[in-house]
VOGUKOL-666584 format. One line per 5 residues: their letters; for each residue x, y, z of C-alpha. Coordinates in steps of 0.05 Angstrom, whole numbers, plus 5000, padded with zeros to 4 digits. Layout:
# residues N
A = X/Y/Z; ...
This chain:
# residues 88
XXXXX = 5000/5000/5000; 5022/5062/4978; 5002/5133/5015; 5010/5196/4968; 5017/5251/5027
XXXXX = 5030/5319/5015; 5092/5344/5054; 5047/5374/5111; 5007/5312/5115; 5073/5273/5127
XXXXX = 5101/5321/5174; 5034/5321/5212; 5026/5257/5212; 5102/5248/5241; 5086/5298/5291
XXXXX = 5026/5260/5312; 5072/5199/5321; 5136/5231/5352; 5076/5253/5402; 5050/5186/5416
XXXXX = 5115/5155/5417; 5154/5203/5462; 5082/5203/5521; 5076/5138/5515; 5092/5101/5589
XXXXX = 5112/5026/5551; 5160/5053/5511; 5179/4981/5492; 5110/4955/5473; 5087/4930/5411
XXXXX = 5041/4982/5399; 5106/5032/5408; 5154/4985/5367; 5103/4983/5311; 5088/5060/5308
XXXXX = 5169/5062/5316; 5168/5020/5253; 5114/5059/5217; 5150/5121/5229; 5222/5092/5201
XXXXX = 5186/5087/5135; 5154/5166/5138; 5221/5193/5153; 5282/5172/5123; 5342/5190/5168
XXXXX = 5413/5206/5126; 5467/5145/5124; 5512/5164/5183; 5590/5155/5175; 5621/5087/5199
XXXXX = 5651/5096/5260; 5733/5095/5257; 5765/5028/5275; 5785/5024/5343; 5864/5010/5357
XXXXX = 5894/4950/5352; 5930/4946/5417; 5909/4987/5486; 5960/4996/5539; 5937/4979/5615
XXXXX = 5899/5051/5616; 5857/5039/5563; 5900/5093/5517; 5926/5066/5449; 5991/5042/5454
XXXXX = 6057/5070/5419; 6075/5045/5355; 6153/5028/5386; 6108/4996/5449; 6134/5043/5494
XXXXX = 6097/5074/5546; 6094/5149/5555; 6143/5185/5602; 6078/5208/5645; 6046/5137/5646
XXXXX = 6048/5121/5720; 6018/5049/5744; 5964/5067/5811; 6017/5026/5853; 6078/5074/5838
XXXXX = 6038/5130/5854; 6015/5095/5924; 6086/5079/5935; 6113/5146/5922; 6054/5177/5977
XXX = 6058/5122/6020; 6148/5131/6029; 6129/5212/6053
């Protein structure tokens, strides 16, 4: 079935939706999932970008690590840090 809607009609009719949708108290209902689903098909959102590929290889602080696998002069483990307070 094909609708032929004006572009007001579609953008009342998504406005009527986004209303329903966004007060409804189930939001995870299939009522909600299938006027979700309807209103996927009204509005067509623009291709997003890929996300960049993570790095390969994260040192222990979650930070990519250096190509030579070095770690970076500041780069401090928790323990030395303790250690350092903890000899004051």
């Amino acid at each position: 079935m094909n609708l032929e809607l004006t572009d007001g009609e579609t953008a009342a009719l998504l406005r009527e939706l986004d209303g329903i949708i966004g007060g409804d108290r189930y939001f995870m209902s299939r009522r909600i999932k299938t006027l979700r689903a309807i209103r996927s098909k009204l509005r067509t959102e623009p291709a997003r970008e890929p996300l960049p590929p993570p790095p390969s290889v994260m040192n222990y602080q979650g930070r990519p690590q250096r190509k030579d696998g070095a770690e970076d002069a500041e780069d401090h483990s928790p323990r030395e840090g303790l250690a350092a307070i903890n000899s004051k």
